[in-house]
N, C-alpha and C positions, 0 to 999 in steps of 0.2 A: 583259667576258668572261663573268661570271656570267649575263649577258642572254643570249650566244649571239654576240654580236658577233667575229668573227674578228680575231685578234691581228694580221694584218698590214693590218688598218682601221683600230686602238687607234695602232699605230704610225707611220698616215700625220695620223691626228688630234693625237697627241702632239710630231707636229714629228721623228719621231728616223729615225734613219739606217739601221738595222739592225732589225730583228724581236728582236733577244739583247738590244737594251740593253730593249724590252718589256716580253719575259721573267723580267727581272729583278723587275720590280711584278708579273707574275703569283705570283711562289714566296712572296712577302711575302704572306698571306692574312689574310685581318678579325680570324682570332683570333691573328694573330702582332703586328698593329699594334692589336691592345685590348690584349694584356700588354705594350708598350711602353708605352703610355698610361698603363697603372695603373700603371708607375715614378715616373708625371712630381709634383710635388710642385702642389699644388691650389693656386688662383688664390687669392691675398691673402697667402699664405705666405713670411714671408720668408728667402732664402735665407743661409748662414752667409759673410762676406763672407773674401775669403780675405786671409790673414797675409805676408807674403816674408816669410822669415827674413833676418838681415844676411849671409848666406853668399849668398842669391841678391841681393840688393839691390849687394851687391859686386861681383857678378858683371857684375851691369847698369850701372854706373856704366862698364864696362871697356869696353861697346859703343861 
């Protein structure tokens, strides 16, 4: 779209049904998916693994 390309061209290359679900990746712009980016925790980093308490572990036994 930044090229000039017409969003219901983007939408017949994208496979999708509708020009809205398009739309949708047009309102997402490069500096809204760079500050999601810089949330993300950098490659090698390890993540904190997660704990159940015995009150969820109890719970799951019940399934």
């Amino acid at each position: 779209m930044q090229a000039g390309v017409d969003i219901s061209v983007i939408a017949l290359w994208l496979g999708h049904e509708s020009i809205d679900t398009t739309h949708i990746y047009k309102e997402s712009d490069l500096a809204h998916k760079e500050e999601a980016l810089g949330r993300l925790q950098p490659v090698g980093q390890r993540t904190a693994r997660f704990h159940a308490t015995d009150k969820v572990m109890a719970f799951l036994e019940t399934l």
